[in-house]
Structure formats: structure tokens, C-alpha cells
PDB file of N, CA, C, O and CB in Angstrom:
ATOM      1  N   UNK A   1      83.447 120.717 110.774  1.00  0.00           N
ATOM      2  CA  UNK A   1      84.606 121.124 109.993  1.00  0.00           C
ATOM      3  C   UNK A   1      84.226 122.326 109.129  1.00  0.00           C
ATOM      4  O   UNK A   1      83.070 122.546 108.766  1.00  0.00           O
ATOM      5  CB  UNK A   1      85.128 119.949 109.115  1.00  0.00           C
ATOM      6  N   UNK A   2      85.164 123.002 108.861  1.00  0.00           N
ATOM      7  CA  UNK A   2      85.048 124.895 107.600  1.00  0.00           C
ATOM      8  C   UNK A   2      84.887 124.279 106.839  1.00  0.00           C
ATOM      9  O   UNK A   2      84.729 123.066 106.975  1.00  0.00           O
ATOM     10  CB  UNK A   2      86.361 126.236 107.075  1.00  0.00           C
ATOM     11  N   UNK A   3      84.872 124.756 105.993  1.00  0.00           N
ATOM     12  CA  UNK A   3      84.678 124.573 104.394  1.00  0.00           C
ATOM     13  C   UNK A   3      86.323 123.997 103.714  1.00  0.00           C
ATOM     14  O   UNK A   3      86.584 122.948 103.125  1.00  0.00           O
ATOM     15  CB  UNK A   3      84.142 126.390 103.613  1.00  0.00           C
ATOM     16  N   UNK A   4      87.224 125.166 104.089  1.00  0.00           N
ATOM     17  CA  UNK A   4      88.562 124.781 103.501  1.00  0.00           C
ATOM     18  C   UNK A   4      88.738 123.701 103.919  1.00  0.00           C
ATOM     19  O   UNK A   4      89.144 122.998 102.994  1.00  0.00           O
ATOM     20  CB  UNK A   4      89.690 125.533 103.744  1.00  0.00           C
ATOM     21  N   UNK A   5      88.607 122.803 105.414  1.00  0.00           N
ATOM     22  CA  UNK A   5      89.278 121.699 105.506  1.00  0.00           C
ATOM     23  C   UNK A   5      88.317 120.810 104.897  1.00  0.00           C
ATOM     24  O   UNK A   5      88.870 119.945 104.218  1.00  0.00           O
ATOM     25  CB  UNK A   5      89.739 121.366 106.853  1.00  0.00           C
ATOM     26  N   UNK A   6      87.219 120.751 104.915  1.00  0.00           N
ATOM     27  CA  UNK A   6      86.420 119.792 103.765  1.00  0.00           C
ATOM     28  C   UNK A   6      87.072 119.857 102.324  1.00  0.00           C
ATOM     29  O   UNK A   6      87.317 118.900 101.590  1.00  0.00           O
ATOM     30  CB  UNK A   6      84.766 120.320 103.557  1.00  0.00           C
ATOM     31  N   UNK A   7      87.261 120.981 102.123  1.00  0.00           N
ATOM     32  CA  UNK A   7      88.199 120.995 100.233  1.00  0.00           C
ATOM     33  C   UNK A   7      89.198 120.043 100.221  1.00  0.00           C
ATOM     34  O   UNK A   7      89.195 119.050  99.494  1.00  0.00           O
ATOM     35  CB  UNK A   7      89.240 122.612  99.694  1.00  0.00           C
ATOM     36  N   UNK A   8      90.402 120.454 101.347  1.00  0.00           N
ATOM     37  CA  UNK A   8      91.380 119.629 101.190  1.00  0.00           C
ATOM     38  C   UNK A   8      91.514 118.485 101.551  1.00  0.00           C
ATOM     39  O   UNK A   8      92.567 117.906 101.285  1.00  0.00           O
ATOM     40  CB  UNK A   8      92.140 119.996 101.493  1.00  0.00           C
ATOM     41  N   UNK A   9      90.709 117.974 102.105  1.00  0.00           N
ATOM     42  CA  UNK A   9      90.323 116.736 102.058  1.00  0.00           C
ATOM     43  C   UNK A   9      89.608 115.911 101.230  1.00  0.00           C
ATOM     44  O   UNK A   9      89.598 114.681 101.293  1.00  0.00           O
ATOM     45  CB  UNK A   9      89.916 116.646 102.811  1.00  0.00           C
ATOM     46  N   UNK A  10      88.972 116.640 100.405  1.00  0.00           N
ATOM     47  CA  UNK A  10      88.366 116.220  99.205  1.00  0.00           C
ATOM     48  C   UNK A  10      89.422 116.283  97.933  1.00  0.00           C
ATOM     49  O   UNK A  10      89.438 115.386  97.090  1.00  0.00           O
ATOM     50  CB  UNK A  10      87.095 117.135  98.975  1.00  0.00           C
ATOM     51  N   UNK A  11      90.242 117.352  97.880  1.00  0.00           N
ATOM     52  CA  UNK A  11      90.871 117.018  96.820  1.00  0.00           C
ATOM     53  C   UNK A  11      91.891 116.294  97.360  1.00  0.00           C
ATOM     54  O   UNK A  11      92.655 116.009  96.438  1.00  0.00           O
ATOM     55  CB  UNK A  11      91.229 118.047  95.993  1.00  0.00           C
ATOM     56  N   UNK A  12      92.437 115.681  98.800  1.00  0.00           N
ATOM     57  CA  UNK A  12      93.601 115.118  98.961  1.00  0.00           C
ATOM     58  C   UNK A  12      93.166 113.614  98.461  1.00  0.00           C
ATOM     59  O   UNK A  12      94.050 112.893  97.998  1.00  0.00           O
ATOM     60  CB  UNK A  12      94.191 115.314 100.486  1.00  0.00           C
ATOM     61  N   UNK A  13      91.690 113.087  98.556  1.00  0.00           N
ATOM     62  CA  UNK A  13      91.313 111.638  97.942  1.00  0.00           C
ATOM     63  C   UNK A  13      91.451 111.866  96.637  1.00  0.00           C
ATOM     64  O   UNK A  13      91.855 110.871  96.034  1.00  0.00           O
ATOM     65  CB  UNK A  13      89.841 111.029  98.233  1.00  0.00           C
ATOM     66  N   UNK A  14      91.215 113.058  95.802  1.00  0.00           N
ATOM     67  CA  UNK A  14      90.712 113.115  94.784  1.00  0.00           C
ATOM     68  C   UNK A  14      92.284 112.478  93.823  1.00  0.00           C
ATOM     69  O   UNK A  14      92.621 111.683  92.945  1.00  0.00           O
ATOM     70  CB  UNK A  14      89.986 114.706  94.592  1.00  0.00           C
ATOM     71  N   UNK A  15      92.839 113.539  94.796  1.00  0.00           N
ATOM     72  CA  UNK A  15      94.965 112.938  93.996  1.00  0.00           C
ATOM     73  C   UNK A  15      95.354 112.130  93.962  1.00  0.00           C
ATOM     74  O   UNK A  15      96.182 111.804  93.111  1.00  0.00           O
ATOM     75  CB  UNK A  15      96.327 113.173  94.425  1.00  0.00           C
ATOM     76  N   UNK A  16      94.837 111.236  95.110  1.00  0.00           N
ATOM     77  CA  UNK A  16      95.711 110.251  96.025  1.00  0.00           C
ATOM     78  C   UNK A  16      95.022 108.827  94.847  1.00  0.00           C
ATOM     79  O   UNK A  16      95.747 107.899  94.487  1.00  0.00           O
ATOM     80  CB  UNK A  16      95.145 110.229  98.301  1.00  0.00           C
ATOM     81  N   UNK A  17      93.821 108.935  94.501  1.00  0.00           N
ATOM     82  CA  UNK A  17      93.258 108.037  94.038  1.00  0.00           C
ATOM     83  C   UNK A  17      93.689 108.140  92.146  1.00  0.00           C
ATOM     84  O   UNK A  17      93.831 107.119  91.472  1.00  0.00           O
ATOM     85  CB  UNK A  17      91.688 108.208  94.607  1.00  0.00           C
ATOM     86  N   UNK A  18      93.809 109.313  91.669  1.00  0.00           N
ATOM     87  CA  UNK A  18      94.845 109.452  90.884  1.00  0.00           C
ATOM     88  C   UNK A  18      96.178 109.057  90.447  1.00  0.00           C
ATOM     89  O   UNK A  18      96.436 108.657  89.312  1.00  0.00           O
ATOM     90  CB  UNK A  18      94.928 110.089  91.021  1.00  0.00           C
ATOM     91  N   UNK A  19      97.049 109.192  91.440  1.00  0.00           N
ATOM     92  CA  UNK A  19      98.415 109.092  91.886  1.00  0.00           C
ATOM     93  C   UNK A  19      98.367 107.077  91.934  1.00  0.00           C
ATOM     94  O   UNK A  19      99.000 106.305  91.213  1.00  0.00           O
ATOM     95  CB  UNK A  19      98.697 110.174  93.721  1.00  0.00           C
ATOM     96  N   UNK A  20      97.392 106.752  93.038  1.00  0.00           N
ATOM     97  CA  UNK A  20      97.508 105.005  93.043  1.00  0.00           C
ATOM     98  C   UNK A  20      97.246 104.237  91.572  1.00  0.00           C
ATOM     99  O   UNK A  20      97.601 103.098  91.269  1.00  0.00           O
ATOM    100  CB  UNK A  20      96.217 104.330  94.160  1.00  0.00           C
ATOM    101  N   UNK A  21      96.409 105.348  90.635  1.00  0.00           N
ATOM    102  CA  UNK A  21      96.163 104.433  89.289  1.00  0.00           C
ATOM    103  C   UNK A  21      97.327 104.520  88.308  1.00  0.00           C
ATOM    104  O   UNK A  21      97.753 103.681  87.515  1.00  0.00           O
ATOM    105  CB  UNK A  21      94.804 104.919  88.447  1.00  0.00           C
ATOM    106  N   UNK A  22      97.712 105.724  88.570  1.00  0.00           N
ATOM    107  CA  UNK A  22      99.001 105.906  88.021  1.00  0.00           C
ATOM    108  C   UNK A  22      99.912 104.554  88.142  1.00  0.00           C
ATOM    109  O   UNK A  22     100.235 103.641  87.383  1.00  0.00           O
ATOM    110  CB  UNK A  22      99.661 107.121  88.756  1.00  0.00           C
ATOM    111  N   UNK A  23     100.133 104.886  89.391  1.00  0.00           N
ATOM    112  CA  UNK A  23     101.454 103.864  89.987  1.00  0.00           C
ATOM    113  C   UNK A  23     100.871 102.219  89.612  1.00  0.00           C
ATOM    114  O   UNK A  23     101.503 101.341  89.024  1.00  0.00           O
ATOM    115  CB  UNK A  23     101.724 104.086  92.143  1.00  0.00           C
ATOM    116  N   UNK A  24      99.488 102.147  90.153  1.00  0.00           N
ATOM    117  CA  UNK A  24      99.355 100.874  89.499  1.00  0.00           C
ATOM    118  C   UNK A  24      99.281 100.280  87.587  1.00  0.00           C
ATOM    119  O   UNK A  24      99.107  99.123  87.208  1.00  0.00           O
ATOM    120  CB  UNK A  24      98.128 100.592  90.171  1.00  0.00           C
ATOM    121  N   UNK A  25      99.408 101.078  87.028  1.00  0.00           N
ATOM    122  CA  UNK A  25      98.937 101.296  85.448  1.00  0.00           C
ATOM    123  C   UNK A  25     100.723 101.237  85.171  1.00  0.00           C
ATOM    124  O   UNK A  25     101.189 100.552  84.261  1.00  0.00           O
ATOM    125  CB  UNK A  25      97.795 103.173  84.911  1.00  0.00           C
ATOM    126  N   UNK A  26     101.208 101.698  85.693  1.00  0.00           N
ATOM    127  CA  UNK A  26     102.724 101.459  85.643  1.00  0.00           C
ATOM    128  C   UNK A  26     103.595 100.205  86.059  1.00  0.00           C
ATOM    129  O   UNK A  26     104.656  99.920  85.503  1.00  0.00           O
ATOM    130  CB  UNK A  26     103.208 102.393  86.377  1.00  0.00           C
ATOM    131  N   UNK A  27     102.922  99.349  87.298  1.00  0.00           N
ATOM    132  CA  UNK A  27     103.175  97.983  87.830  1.00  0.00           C
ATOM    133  C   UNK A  27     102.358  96.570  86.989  1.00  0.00           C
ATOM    134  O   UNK A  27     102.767  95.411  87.061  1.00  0.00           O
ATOM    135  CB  UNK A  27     102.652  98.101  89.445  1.00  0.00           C
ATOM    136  N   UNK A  28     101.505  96.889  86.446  1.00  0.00           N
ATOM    137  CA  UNK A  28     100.830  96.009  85.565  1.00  0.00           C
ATOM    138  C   UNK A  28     101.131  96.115  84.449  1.00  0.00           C
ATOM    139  O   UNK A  28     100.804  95.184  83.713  1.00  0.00           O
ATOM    140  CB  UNK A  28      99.657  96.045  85.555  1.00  0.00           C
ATOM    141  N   UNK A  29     101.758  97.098  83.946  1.00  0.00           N
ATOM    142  CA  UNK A  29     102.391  97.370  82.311  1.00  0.00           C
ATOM    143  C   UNK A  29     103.617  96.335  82.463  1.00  0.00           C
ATOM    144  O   UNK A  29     104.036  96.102  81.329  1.00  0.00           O
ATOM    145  CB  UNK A  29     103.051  99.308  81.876  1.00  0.00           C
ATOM    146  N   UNK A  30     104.353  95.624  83.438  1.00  0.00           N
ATOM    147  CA  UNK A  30     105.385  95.033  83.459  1.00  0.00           C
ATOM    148  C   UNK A  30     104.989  93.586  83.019  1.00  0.00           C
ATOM    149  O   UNK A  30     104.166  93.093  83.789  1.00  0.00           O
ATOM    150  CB  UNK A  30     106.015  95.220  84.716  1.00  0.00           C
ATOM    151  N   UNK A  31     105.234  93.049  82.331  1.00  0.00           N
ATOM    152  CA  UNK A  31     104.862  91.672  81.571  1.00  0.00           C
ATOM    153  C   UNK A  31     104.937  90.844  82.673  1.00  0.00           C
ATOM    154  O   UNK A  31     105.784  91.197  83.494  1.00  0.00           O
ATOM    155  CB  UNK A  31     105.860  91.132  80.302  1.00  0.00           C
ATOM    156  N   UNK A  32     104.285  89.814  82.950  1.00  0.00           N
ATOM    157  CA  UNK A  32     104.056  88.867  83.903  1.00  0.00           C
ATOM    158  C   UNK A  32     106.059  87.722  82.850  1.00  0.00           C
ATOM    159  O   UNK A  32     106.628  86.740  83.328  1.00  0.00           O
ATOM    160  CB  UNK A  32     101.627  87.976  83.757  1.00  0.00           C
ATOM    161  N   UNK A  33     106.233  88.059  82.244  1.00  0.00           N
ATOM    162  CA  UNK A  33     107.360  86.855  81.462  1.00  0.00           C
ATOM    163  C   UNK A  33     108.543  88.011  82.438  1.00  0.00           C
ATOM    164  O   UNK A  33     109.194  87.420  83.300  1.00  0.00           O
ATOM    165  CB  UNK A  33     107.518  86.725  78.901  1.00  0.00           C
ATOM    166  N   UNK A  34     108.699  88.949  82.359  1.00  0.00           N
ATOM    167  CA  UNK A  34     109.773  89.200  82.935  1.00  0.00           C
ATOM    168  C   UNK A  34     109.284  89.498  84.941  1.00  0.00           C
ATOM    169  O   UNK A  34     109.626  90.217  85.880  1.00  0.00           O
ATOM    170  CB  UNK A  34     110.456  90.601  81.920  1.00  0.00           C
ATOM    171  N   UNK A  35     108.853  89.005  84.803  1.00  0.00           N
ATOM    172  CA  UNK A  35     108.735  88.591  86.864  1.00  0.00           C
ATOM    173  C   UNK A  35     109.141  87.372  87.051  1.00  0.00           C
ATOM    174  O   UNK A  35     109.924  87.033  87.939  1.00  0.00           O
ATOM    175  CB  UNK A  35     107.029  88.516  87.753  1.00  0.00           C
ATOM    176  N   UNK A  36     108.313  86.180  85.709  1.00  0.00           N
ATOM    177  CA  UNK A  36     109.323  85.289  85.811  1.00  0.00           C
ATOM    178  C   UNK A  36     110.388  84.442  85.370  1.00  0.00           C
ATOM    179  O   UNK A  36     110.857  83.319  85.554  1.00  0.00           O
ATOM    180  CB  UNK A  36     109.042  84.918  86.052  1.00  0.00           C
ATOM    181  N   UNK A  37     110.603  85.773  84.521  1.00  0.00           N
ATOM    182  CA  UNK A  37     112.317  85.471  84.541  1.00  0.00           C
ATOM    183  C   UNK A  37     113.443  85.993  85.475  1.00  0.00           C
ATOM    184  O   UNK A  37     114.636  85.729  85.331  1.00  0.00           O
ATOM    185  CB  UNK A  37     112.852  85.938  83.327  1.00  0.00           C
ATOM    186  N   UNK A  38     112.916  86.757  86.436  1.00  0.00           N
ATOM    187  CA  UNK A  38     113.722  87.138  87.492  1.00  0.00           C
ATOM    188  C   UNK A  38     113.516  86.414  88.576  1.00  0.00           C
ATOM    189  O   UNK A  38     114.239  86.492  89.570  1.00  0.00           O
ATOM    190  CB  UNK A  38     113.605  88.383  87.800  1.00  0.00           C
ATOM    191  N   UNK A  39     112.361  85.534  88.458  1.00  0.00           N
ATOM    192  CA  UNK A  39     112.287  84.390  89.570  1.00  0.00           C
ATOM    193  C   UNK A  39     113.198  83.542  89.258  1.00  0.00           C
ATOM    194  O   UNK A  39     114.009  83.487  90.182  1.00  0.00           O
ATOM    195  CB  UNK A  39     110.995  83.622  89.726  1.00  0.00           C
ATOM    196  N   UNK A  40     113.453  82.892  88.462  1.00  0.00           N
ATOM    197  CA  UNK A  40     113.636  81.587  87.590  1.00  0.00           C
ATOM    198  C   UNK A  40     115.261  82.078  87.963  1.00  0.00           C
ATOM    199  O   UNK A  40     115.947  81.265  88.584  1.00  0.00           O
ATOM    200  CB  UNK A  40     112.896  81.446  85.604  1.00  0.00           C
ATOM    201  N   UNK A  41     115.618  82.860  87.739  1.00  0.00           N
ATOM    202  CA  UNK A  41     117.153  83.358  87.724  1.00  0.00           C
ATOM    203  C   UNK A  41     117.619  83.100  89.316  1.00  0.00           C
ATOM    204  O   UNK A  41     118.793  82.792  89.523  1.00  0.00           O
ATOM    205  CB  UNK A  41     117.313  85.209  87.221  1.00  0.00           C
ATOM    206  N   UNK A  42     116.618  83.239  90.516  1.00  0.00           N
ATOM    207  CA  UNK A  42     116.978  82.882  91.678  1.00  0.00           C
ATOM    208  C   UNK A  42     116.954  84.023  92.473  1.00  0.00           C
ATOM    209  O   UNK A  42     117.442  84.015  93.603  1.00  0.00           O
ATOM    210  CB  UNK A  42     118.133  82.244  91.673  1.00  0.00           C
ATOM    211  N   UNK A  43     116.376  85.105  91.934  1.00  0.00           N
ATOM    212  CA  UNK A  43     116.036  86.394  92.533  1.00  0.00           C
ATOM    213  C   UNK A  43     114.688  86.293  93.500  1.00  0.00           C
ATOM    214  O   UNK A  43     113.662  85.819  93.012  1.00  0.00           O
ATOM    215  CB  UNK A  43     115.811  87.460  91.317  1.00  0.00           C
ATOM    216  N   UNK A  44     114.712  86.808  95.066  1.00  0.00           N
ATOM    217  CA  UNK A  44     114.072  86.359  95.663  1.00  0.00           C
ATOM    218  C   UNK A  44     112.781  87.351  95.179  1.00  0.00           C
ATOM    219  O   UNK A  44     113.037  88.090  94.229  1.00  0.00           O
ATOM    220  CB  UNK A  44     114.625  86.198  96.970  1.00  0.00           C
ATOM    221  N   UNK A  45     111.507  87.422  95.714  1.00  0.00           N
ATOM    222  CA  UNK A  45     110.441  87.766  95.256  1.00  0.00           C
ATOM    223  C   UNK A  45     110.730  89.988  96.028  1.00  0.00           C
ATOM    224  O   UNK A  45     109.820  90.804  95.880  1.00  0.00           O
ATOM    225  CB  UNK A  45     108.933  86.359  96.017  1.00  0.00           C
ATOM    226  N   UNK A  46     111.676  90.256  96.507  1.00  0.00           N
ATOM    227  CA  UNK A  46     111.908  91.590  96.438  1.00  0.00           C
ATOM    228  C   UNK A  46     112.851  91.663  96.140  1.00  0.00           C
ATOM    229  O   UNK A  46     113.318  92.770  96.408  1.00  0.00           O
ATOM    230  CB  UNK A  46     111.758  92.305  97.284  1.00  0.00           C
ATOM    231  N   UNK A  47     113.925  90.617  95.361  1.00  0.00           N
ATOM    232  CA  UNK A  47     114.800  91.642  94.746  1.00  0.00           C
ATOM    233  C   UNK A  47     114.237  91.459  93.181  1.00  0.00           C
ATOM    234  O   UNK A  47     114.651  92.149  92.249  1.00  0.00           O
ATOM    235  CB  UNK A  47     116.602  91.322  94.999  1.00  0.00           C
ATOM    236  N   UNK A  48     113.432  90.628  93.075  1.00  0.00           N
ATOM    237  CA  UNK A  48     113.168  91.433  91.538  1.00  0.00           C
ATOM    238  C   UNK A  48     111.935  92.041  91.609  1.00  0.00           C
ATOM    239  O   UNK A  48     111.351  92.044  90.525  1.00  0.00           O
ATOM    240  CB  UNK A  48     113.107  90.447  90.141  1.00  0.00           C
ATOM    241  N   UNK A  49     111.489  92.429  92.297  1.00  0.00           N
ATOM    242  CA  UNK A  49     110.267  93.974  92.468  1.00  0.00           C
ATOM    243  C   UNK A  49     111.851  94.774  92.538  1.00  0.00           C
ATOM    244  O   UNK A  49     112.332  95.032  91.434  1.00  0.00           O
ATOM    245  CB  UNK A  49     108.735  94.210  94.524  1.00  0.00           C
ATOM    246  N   UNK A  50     112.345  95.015  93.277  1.00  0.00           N
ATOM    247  CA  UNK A  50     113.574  95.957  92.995  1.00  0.00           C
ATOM    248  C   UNK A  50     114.393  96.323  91.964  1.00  0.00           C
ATOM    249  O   UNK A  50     114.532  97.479  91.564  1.00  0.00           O
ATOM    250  CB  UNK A  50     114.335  95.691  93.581  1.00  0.00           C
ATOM    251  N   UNK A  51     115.037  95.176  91.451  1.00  0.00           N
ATOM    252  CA  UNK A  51     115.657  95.399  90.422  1.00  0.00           C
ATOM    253  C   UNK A  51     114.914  94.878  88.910  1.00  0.00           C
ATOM    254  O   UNK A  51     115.398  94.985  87.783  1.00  0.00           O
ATOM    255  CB  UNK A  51     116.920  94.815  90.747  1.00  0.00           C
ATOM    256  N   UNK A  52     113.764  94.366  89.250  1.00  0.00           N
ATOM    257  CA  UNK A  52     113.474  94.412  87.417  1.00  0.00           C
ATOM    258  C   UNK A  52     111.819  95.033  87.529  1.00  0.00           C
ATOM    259  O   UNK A  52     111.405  95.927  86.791  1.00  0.00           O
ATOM    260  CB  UNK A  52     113.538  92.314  86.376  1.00  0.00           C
ATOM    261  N   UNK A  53     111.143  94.486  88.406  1.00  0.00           N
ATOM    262  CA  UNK A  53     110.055  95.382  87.847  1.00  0.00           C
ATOM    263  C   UNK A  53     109.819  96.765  88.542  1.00  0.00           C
ATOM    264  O   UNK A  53     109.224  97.540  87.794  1.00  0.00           O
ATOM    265  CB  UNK A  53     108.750  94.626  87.908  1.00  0.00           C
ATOM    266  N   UNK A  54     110.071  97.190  89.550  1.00  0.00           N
ATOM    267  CA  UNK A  54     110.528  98.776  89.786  1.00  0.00           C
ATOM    268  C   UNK A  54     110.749  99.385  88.675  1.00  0.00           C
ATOM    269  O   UNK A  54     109.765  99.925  88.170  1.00  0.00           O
ATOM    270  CB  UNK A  54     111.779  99.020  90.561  1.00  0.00           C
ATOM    271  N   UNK A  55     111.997  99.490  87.992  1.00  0.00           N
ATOM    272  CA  UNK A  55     112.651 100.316  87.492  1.00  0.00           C
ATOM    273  C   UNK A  55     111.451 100.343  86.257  1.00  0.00           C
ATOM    274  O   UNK A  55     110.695 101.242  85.889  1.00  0.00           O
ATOM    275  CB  UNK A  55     114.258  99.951  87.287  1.00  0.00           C
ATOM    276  N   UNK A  56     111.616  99.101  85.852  1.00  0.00           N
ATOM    277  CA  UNK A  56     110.147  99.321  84.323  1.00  0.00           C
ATOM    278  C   UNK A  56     108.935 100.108  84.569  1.00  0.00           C
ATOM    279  O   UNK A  56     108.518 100.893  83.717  1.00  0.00           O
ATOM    280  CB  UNK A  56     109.236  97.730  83.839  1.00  0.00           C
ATOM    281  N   UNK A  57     108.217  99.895  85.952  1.00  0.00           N
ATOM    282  CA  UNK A  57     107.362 100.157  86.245  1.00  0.00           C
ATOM    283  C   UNK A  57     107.371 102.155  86.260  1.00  0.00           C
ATOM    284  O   UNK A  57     106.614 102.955  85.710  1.00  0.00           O
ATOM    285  CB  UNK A  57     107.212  99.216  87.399  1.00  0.00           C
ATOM    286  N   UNK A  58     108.565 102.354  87.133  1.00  0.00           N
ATOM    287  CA  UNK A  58     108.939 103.936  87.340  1.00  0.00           C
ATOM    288  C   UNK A  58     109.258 104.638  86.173  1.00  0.00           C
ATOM    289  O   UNK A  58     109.178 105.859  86.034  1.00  0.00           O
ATOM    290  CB  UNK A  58     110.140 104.162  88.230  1.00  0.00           C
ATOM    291  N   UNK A  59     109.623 103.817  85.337  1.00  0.00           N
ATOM    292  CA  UNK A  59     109.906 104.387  83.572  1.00  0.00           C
ATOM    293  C   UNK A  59     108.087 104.815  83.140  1.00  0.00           C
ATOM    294  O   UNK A  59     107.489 105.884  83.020  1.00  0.00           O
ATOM    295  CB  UNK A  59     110.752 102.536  82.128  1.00  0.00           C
ATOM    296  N   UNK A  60     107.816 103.837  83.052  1.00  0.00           N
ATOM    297  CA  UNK A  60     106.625 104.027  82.009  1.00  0.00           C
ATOM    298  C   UNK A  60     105.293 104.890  83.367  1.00  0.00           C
ATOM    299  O   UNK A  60     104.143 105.224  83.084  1.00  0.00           O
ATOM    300  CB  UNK A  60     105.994 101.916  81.134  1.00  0.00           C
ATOM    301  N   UNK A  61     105.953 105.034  84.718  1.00  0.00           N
ATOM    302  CA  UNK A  61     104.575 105.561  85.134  1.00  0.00           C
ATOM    303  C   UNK A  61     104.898 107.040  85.561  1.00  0.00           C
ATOM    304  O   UNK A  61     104.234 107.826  86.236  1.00  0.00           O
ATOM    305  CB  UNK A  61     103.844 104.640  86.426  1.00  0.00           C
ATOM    306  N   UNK A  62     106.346 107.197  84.850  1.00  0.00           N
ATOM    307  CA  UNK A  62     106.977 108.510  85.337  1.00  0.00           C
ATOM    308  C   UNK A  62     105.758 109.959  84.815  1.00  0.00           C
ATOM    309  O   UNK A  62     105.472 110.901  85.554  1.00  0.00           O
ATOM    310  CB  UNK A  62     108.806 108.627  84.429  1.00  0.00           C
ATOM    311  N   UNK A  63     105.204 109.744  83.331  1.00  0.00           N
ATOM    312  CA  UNK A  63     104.640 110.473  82.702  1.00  0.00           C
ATOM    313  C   UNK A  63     103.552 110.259  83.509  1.00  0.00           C
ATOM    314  O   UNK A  63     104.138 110.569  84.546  1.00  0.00           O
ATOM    315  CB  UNK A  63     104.644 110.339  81.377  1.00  0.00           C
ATOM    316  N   UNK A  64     102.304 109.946  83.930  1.00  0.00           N
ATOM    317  CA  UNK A  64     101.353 109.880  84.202  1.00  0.00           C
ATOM    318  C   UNK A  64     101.646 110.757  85.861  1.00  0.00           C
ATOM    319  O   UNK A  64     101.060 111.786  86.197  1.00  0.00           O
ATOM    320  CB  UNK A  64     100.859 108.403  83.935  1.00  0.00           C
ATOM    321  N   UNK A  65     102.223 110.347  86.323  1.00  0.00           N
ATOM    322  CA  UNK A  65     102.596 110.878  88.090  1.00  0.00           C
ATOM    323  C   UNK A  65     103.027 112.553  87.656  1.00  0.00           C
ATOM    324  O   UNK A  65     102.414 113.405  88.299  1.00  0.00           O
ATOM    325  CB  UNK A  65     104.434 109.736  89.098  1.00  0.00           C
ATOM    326  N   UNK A  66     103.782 112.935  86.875  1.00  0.00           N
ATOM    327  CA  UNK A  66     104.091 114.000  86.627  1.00  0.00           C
ATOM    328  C   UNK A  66     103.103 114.641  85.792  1.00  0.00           C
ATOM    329  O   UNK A  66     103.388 115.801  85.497  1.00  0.00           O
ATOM    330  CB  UNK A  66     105.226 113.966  86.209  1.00  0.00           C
ATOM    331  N   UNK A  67     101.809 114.107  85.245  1.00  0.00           N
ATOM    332  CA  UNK A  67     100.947 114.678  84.965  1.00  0.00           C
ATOM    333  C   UNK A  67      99.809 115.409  86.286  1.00  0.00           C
ATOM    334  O   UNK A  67      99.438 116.581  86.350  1.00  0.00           O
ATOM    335  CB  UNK A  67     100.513 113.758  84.079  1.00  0.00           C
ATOM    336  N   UNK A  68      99.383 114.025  87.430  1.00  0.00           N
ATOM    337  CA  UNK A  68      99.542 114.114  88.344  1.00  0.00           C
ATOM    338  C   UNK A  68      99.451 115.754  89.526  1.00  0.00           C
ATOM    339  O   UNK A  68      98.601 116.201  90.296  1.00  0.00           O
ATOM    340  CB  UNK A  68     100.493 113.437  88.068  1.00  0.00           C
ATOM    341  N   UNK A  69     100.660 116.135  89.132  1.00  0.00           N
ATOM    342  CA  UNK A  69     101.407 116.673  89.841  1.00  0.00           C
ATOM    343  C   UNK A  69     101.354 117.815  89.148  1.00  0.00           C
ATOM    344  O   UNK A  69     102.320 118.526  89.425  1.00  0.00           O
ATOM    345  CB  UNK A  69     102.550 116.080  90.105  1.00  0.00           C
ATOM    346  N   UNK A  70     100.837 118.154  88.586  1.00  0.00           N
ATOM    347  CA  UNK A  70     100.056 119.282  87.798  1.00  0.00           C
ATOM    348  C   UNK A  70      98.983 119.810  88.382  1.00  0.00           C
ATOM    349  O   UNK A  70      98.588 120.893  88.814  1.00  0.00           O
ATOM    350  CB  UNK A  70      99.566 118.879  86.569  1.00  0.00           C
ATOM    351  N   UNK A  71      98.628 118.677  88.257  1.00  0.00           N
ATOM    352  CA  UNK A  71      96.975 118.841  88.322  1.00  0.00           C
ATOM    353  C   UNK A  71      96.593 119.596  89.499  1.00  0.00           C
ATOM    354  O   UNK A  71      95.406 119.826  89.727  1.00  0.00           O
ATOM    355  CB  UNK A  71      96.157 117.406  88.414  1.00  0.00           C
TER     356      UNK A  71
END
């Protein structure tokens, strides 16, 4: 392999592994009490990843991904 495709492949882990802590730092910020209170309500186990911890999760990991995306 050149050189350039070694770069971009190096920085494509370098983002990607960025980008997953992000997104995960944003899915674990969601309180384990509201997963199950969207169980408990009768919400099956993807509609409340959909409708309650998604949306929390995409709030608070919006800043970090768009930092991200800078970089």
C-alpha cells in the first residue's frame, strides 16, 4: 500500500473510534430509571431505544459528534 492509503486508513480508525465513544458516552448518560420506566409502561425493548432513550441519548451526544466532525 502508498503512503496516502495507509493515512486514511489510519485516520479513518482514528475517527471512527472517536465518533463510537461519543455515541456511546451519550447512550450511557441515559439513566438506567428511565429504560425502566419505558419498559414498565409496556414499551417493547425498541420502541423505547426509539422513543425514550434515542432522543436523550442524540441530545446530550449531539456536542461531542459535532466536535468530532471538526476534527
Amino acid at each position: 500500500m502508498d503512503g496516502f492509503t495507509c493515512g486514511v486508513i489510519g485516520l479513518a480508525f482514528l475517527g471512527g473510534s472517536y465518533m463510537a465513544e461519543a455515541i456511546r458516552g451519550g447512550l450511557e448518560a441515559v439513566s438506567r430509571g428511565q429504560v425502566e420506566s419505558a419498559l414498565s409502561i409496556g414499551l417493547t425493548p425498541w420502541q423505547a431505544f426509539r422513543y425514550v432513550i434515542f432522543p436523550q441519548a442524540f441530545a446530550i451526544a449531539t456536542p461531542a459528534i459535532g466536535a468530532n466532525c471538526l476534527f
